[in-house]
C-alpha positions in Angstrom: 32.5 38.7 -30.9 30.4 39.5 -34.3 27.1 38.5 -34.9 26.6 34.4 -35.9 25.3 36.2 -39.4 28.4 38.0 -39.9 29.8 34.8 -41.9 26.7 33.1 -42.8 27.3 34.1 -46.7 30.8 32.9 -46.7 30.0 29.7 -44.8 27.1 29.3 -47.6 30.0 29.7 -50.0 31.8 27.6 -48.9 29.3 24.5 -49.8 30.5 25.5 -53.5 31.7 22.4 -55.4 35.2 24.2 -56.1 35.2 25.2 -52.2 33.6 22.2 -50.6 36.6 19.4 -51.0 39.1 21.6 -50.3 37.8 22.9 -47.3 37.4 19.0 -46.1 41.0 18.8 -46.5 42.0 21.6 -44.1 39.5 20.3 -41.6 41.4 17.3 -41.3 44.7 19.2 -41.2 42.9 20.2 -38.0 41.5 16.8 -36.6 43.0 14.5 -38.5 46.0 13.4 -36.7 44.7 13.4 -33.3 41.3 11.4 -34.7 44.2 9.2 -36.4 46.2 8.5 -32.8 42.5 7.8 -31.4 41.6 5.6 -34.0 38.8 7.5 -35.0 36.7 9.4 -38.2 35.2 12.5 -37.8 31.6 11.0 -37.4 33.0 9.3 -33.9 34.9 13.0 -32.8 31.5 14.6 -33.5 29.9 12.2 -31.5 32.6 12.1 -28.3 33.0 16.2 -28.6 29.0 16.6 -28.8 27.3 19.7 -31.0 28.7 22.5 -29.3 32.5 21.6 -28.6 33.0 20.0 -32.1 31.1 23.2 -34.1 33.6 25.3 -32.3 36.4 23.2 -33.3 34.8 23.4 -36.9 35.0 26.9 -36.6 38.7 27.3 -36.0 39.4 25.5 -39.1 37.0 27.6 -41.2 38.4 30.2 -39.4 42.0 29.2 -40.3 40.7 28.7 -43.8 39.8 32.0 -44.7 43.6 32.8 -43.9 44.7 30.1 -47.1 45.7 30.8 -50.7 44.7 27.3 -52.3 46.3 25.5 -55.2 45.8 25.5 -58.2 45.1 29.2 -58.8 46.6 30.5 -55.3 43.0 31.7 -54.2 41.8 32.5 -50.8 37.8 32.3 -49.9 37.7 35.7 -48.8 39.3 37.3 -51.4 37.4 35.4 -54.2 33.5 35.7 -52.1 34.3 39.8 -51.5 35.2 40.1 -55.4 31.9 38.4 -56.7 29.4 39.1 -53.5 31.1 41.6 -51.3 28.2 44.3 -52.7 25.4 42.0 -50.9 27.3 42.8 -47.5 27.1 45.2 -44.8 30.5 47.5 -44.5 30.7 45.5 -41.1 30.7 42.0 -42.0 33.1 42.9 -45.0 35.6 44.1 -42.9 35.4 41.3 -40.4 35.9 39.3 -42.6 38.6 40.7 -44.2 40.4 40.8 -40.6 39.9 37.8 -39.9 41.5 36.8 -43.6 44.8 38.4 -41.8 44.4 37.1 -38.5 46.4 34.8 -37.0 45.5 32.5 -34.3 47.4 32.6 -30.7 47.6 31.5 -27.0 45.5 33.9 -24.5 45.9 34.6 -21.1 42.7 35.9 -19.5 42.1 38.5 -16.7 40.4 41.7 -15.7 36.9 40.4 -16.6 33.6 42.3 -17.1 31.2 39.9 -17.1 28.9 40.5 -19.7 30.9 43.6 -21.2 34.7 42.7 -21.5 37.6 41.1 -20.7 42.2 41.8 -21.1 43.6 39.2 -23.6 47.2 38.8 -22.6 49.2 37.3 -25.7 51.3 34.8 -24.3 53.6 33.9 -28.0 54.1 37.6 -28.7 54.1 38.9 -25.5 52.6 43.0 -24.9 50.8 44.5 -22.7 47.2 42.8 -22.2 44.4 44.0 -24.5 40.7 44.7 -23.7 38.8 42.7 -26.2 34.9 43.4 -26.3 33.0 40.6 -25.7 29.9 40.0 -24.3 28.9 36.0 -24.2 32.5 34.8 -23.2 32.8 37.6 -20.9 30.5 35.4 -19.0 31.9 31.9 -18.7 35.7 32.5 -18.6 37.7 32.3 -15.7 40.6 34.6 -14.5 43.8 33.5 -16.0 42.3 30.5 -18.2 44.1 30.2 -21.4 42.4 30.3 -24.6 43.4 29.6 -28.3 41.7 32.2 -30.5 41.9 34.7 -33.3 41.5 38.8 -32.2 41.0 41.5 -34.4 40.8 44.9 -34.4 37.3 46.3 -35.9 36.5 49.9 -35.6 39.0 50.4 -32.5 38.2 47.9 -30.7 39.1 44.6 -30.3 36.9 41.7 -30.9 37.4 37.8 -30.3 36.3 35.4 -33.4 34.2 32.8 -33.0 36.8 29.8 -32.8 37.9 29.9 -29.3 39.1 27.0 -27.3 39.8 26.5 -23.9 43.7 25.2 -22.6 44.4 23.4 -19.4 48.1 24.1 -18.0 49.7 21.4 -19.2 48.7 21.5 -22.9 48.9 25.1 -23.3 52.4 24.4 -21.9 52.9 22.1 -24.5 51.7 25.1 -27.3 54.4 27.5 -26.4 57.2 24.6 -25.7 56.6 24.0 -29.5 56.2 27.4 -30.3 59.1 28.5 -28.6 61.2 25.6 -30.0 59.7 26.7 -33.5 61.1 30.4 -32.9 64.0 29.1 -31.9 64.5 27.0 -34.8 63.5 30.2 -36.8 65.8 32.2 -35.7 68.5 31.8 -38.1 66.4 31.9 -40.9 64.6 35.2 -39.6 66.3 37.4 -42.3 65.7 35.1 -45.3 61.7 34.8 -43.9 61.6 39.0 -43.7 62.7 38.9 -46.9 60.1 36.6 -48.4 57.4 38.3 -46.9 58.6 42.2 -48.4 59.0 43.0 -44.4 61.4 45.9 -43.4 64.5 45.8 -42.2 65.2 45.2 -38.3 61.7 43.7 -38.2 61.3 42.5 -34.3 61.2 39.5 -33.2 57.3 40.1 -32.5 56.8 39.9 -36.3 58.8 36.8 -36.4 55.8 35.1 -33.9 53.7 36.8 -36.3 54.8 34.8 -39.1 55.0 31.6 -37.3 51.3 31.7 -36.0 50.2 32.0 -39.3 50.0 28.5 -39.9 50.2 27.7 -36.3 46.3 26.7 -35.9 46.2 23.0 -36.7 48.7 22.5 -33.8 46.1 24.6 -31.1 43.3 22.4 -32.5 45.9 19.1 -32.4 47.3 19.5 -28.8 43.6 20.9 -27.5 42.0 17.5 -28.7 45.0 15.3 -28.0 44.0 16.6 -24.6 40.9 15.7 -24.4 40.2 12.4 -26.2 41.9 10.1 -23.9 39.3 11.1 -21.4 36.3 11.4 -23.5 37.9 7.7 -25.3 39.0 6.2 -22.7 36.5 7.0 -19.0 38.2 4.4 -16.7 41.3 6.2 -14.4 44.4 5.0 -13.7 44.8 3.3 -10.0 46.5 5.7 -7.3 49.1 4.4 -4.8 51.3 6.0 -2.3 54.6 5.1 -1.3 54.0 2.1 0.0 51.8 0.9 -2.7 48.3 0.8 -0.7 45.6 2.0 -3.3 44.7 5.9 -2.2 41.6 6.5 -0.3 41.9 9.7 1.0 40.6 10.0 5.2 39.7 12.8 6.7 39.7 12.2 10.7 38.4 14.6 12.9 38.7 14.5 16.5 36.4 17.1 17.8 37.8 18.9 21.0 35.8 18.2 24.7 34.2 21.3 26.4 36.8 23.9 27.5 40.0 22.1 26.2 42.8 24.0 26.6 44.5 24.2 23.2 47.8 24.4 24.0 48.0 21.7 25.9 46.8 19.8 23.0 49.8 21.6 21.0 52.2 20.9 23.5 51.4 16.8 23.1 51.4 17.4 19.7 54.9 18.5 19.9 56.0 15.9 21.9 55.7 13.3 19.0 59.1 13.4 16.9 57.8 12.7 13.9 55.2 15.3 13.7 57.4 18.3 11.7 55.4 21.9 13.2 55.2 24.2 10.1 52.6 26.8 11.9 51.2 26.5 15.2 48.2 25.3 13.7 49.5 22.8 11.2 52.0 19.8 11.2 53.5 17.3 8.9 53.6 13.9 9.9 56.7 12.4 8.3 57.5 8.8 7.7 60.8 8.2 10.4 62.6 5.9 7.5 61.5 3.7 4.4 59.0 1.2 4.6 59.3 -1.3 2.3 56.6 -1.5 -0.2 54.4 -4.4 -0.2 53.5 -5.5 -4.0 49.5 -4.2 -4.7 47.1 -6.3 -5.2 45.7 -4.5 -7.9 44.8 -5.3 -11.7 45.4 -2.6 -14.4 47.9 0.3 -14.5 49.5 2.4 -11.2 50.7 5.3 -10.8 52.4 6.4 -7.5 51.3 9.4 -5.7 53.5 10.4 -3.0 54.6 14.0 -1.4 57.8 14.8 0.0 59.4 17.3 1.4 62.8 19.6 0.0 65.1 16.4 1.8 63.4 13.7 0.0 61.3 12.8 3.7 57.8 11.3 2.8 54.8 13.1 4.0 52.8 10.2 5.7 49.4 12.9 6.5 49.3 16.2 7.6 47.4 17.8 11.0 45.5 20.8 11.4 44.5 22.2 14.3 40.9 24.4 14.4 39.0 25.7 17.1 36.7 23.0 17.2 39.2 19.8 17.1 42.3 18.6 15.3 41.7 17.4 11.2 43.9 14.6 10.2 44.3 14.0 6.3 45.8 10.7 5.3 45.5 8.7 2.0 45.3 4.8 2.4 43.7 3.3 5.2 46.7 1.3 6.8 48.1 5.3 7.5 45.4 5.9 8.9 44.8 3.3 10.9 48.5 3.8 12.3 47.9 7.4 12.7 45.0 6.7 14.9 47.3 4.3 17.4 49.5 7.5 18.0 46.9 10.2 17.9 44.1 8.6 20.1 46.0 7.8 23.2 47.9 11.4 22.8 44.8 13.0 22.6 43.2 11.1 25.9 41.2 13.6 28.0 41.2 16.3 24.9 38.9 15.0 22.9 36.2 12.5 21.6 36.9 9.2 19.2 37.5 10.8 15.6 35.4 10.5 13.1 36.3 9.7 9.4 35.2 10.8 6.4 36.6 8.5 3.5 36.8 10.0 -0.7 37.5 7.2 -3.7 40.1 8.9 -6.2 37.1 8.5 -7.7 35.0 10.1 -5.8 37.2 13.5 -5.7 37.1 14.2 -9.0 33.6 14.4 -8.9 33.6 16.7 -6.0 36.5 19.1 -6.9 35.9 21.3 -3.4 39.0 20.3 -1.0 38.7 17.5 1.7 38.3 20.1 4.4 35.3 21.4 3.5 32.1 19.2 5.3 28.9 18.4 3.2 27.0 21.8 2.6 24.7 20.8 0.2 21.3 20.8 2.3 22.6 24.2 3.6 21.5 28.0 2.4 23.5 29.4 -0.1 25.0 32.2 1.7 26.1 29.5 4.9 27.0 27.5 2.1 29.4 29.8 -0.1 30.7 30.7 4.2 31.5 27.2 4.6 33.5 26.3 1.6 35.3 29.6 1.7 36.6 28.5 4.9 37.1 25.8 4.1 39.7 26.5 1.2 41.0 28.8 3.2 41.7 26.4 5.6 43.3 24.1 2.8 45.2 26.8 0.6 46.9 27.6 4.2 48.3 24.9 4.5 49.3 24.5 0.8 51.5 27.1 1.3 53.7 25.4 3.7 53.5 22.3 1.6 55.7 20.8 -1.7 53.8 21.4 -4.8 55.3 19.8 -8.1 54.5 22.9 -9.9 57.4 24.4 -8.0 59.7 21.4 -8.0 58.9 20.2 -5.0 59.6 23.4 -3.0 57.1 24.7 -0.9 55.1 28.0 -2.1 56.8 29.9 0.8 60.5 28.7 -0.1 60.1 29.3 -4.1 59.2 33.3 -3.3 62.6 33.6 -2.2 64.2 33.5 -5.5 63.0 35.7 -8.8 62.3 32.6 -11.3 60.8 30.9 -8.2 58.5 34.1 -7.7 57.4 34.2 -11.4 56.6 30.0 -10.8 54.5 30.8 -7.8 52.4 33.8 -10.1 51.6 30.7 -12.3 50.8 28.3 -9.6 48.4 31.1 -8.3 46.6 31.8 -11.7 46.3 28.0 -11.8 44.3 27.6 -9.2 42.4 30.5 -9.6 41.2 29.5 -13.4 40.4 25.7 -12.4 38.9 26.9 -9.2 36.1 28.6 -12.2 36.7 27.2 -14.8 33.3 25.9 -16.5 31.5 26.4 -12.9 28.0 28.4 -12.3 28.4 32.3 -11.2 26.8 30.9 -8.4 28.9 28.1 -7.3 31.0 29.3 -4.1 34.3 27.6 -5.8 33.7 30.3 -8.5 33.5 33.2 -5.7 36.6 32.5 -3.9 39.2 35.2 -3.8 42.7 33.8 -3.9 44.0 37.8 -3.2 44.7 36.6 0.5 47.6 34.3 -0.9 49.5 36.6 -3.3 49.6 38.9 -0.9 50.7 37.1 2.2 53.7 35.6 -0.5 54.3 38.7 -1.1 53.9 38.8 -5.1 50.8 40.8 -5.3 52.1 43.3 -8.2 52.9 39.5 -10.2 48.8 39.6 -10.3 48.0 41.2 -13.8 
């Protein structure tokens, strides 16, 4: 993006008496309802958001701003600081800032990085082939596929990013385009009379139609983007997590490590014995509740929410079993599941291997250690047997994910959904999920950060879905 001093004279303008209310009053355009569902002022947002988040989110709105005619006199900032100080500027800054008085801002879609250099913008309202936007700083801390709200111009043949840029998680840049979409949609018939009022040509595409939609679209990316992230900032507490039989979730790991020279298929053919283990690989098995247990009331205080998995028939999936080189791994969340998968597995497993082991994670405690349950403590490790360990770790995990429901793909299993077109298109953005929250706002360093997901899109078979 531009230099920080390419708008320091209109952001000094701005502090004008004819300027400065009027400017207040857009700002809360931006903030205003979301501070107003939070019950807050703009002192507390500063305070939740900290220095750096809520100055970006200051930004959009000036940003936004410089796009505005304002009443009475139908002036616009830009316009009216280029006609009486526009000779004190550099031919650069003038025409940033004259791009950015016809910008628009829009949803982003982020690949192909350069870190340090550049990055592809791929507009996800207006749809087009990705751009590459030059950009230096960001190029840095974005993740592949994370989805941004920001304003790009073109300066001097190349594309640049402004300075208000925030950062989407799935669900509310979901939300964005479900409103934007509805908003075209709604649109639509009035298309023609809009063309019209803006002296556009006739047979304008729909692509200009966006155009004029985005134009006063930014208060509703810096709405949904903080109606995002208040209630957590507001509100720290989580939540409590029950399965289907309402026992809070703890999730166990048990491991029972294998004795010397165990044959391993003889511990897969006990394994396959049990009924109610479903084999999806012969390294991996479901274990599936045999019929509904009825679920005891919890004896918990506050509000629930019921986590359960099932599979494509509506069976629950009580834990899941994977079988390694070194033992079996058996994931489970409450401890009454465990402690009934442990009266099946032990005896079955008699002469194979040692007692298990168990590892046990809060809800809690796993959102504070976002690496999957697989992976063992590597923190005392060196960095290169630590980045090993996790990667094999996921790898481990995301195997098995594939053979499993996911509720991004209602319900089906990643495998199952590739069978179909739309359910192809719905794996690509399961895939670039994981990939941008596996690096999103995480060190270059941080072996999460440095794990390739290209194993996965092409094993399902939708590698040219990757761009």
């Amino acid at each position: 993006m531009p230099s920080s001093s390419s708008l320091s004279g209109l952001i000094k303008w701005l502090t004008r008496e004819e300027w400065r209310e009027l400017f207040e009053e857009a700002l809360w355009l931006h903030v205003g309802p979301a501070c107003e569902q939070a019950d807050l002022d703009l002192e507390d947002l500063e305070s939740l958001l900290g220095p750096a988040q809520f100055m970006t989110l200051w930004g959009c709105a000036f940003e936004d701003f410089l796009t505005r005619t304002v009443e009475p006199d139908d002036v616009n900032l830009v316009d009216a600081y280029l006609k009486r100080r526009g000779w004190k500027e550099p031919v650069a800054n003038r025409r940033y800032m004259e791009a950015l008085r016809r910008s628009v801002m829009s949803l982003y879609e982020v690949s192909g990085l350069v870190p340090g250099e550049s990055f592809l913008a791929r507009d996800l309202v207006r749809g087009g082939e990705p751009v590459r936007i030059t950009e230096r700083t960001a190029s840095r801390s974005l993740a592949p596929w994370e989805r941004i709200g920001a304003r790009i111009v073109e300066l001097g043949g190349s594309h640049v990013m402004a300075g208000g840029v925030l950062s989407f998680g799935h669900d509310a840049s979901e939300e964005v385009l479900r409103i934007l979409k509805s908003s075209a949609k709604r649109a639509g018939r009035e298309f023609e009379k809009l063309a019209r009022k803006s002296d556009l040509p006739a047979g304008a595409d729909r692509s200009v139609l966006d155009t004029l939609l985005l134009t006063d679209a930014a208060p509703l990316f810096t709405n949904l983007w903080l109606a995002d992230v208040l209630p957590r900032l507001v509100d720290q507490s989580l939540p409590t997590l029950v399965n289907s039989e309402g026992a809070e979730i703890a999730f166990h790991s048990m491991r029972y490590p294998f004795l010397p020279k165990v044959d391993v298929a003889e511990v897969r053919a006990r394994l396959r014995t049990v009924p109610n283990l479903q084999e999806e690989t012969d390294k991996f098995w479901n274990w599936l509740e045999p019929e509904p247990r009825p679920a005891p009331k919890p004896r918990i205080i506050g509000t629930t929410q019921t986590y359960s998995v099932t599979l494509e028939n509506g069976t629950t999936v009580l834990g899941t079993i994977e079988l390694t080189e070194m033992g079996l791994l058996v994931s489970i969340n409450s401890e009454d599941r465990a402690a009934r998968a442990r009266a099946f597995l032990s005896p079955l497993l008699d002469g194979l291997a040692r007692s298990p082991t168990t590892e046990i994670q809060t809800v809690e405690q796993m959102m504070t250690a976002p690496t999957a349950r697989s992976i063992p403590p590597v923190e005392d490790l060196p960095p290169e047997l630590q980045t090993t360990l996790v990667h094999e770790g996921l790898s481990g995990h995301y195997r098995a994910a594939l053979d499993q429901p996911v509720g991004m793909l209602d319900d089906k299993t990643p495998r199952a959904s590739v069978r179909s077109k739309a359910g192809r298109e719905k794996v690509a953005v399961w895939l670039k999920f994981l990939e941008s929250e596996s690096r999103r706002s995480r060190a270059p360093g941080d072996p999460m950060a440095s794990y390739d997901f290209g194993w996965m899109w092409a094993e399902l078979g939708i590698t040219d879905l990757r761009r």
